[in-house]
C-alpha positions as CSV (number, residue, x, y, z in Angstrom):
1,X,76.6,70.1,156.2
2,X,75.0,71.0,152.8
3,X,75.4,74.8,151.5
4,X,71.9,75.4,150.5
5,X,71.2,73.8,154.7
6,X,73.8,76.2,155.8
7,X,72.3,79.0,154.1
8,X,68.9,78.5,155.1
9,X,69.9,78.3,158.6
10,X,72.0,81.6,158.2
11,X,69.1,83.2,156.5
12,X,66.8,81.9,159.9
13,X,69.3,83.9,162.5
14,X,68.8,87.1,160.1
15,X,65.4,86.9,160.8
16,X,66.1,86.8,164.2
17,X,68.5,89.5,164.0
18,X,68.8,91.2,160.3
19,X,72.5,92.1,160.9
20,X,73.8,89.5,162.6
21,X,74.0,86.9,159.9
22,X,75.6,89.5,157.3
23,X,78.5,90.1,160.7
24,X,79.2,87.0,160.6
25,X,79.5,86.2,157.0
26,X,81.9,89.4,156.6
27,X,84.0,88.4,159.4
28,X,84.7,84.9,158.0
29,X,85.5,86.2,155.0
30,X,87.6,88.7,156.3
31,X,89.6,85.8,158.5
32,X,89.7,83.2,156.0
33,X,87.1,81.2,156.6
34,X,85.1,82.3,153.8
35,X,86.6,82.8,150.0
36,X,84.7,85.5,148.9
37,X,87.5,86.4,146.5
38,X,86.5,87.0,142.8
39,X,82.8,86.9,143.9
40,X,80.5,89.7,143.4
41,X,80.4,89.3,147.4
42,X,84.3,89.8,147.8
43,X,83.5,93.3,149.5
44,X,82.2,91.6,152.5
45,X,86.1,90.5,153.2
46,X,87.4,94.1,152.4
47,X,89.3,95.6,155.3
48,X,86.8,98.0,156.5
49,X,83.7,95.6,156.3
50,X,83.3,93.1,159.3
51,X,84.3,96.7,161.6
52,X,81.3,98.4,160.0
53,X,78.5,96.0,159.9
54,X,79.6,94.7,163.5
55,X,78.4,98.2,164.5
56,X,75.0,98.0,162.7
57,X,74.8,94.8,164.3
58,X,74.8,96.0,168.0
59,X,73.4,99.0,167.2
60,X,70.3,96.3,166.2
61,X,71.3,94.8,169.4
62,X,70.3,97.5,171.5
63,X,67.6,99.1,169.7
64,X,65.7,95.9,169.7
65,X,65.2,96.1,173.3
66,X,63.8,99.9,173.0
67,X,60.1,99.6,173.4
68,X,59.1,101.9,170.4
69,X,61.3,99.4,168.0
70,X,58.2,98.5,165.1
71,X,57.6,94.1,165.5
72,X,60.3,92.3,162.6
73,X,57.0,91.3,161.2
74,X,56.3,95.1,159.4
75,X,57.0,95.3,156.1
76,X,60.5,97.4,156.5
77,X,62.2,95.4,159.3
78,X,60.1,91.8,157.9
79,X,61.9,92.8,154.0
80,X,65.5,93.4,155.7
81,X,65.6,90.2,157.7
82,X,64.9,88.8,153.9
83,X,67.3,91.1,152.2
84,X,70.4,89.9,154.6
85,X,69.3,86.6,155.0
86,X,69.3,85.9,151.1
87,X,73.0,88.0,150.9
88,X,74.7,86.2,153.7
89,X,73.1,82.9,152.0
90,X,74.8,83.9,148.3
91,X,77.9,84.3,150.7
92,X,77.9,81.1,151.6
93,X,77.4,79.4,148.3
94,X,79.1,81.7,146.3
95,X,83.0,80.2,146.7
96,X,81.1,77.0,145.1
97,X,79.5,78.1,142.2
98,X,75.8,78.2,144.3
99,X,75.1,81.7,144.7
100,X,71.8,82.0,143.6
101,X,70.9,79.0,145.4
102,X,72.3,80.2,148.0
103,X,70.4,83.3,147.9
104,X,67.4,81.3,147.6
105,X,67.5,79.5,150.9
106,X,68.8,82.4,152.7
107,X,65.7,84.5,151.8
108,X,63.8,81.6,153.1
109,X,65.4,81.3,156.1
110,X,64.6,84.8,156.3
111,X,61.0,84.2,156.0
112,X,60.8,81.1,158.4
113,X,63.4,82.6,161.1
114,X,61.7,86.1,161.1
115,X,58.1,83.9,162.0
116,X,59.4,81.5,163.8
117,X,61.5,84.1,166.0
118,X,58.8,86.6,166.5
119,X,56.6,83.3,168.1
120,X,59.1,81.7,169.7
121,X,59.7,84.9,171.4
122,X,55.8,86.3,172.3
123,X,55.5,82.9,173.5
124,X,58.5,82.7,175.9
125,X,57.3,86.3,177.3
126,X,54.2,85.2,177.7
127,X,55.0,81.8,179.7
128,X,57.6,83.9,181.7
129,X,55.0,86.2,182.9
130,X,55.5,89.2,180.7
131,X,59.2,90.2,181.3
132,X,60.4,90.6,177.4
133,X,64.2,91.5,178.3
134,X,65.1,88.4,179.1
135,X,64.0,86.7,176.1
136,X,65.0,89.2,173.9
137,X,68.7,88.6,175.6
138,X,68.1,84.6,175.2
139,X,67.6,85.4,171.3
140,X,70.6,87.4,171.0
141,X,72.7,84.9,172.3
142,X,71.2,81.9,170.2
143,X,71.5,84.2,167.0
144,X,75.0,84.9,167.6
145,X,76.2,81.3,168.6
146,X,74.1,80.2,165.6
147,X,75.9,82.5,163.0
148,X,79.5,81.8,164.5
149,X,78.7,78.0,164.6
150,X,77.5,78.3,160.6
151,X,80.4,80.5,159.3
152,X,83.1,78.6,161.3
């Protein structure tokens, strides 16, 4: 598949979940899968890396499901979802020379996954009758298969 696809797609499960994307980008580079080496995003495969951000990730796991947790569409959590969507895209097209493309269609995915999460979700809670948790655990599996299925 194309870099600047795979980026954008990456970029679509940050909006979904902002650390998830940036998890899996760290931990393929950190196995292998990912040659982040004399990149400006080689950090992501230092020892230490995958460990921490895997933390913030389920730590964004659970406090999604808190019900004071703001909607991904105000400003702070809408401008994260961009933020690691746009630096797990550079990952990806870094180790070929497209890192600011690769930026690019991360951010965007950012933008389109954060929308296109947050009314794929209302709407899903809505048809189910109102129960959230369930959806919310639907999302969190399709983000994390999504990102393992792009980085691998």
């Amino acid at each position: 598949m194309p870099t600047y696809l795979l980026a954008f797609l990456l970029g679509v499960v940050a909006g979904l979940r902002s650390m998830t994307s940036p998890a899996a980008v760290s931990w393929a580079a950190r196995l292998g899968w990912l040659h982040l080496e004399n990149t400006p995003l080689a950090f992501l495969g230092f020892t230490a890396a995958p460990y921490v951000v895997t933390v913030l990730a389920i730590g964004e796991l659970i406090n999604d499901k808190l019900p004071k947790t703001p909607s991904r569409k105000t400003l702070v959590p809408f401008a994260a979802r961009i933020v690691t969507g746009a630096l797990s895209g550079a990952a990806l097209g870094a180790p070929e020379g497209a890192l600011v493309g690769g930026l690019l269609a991360g951010a965007l995915g950012g933008v389109a996954g954060t929308l296109s999460g947050y009314e794929f979700r209302s709407r899903l809670v809505k048809a189910t009758g109102g129960k959230d948790l369930p959806i919310a655990l639907l999302e969190d599996v399709i983000a994390i298969c999504a990102a393992f299925l792009i980085v691998s």
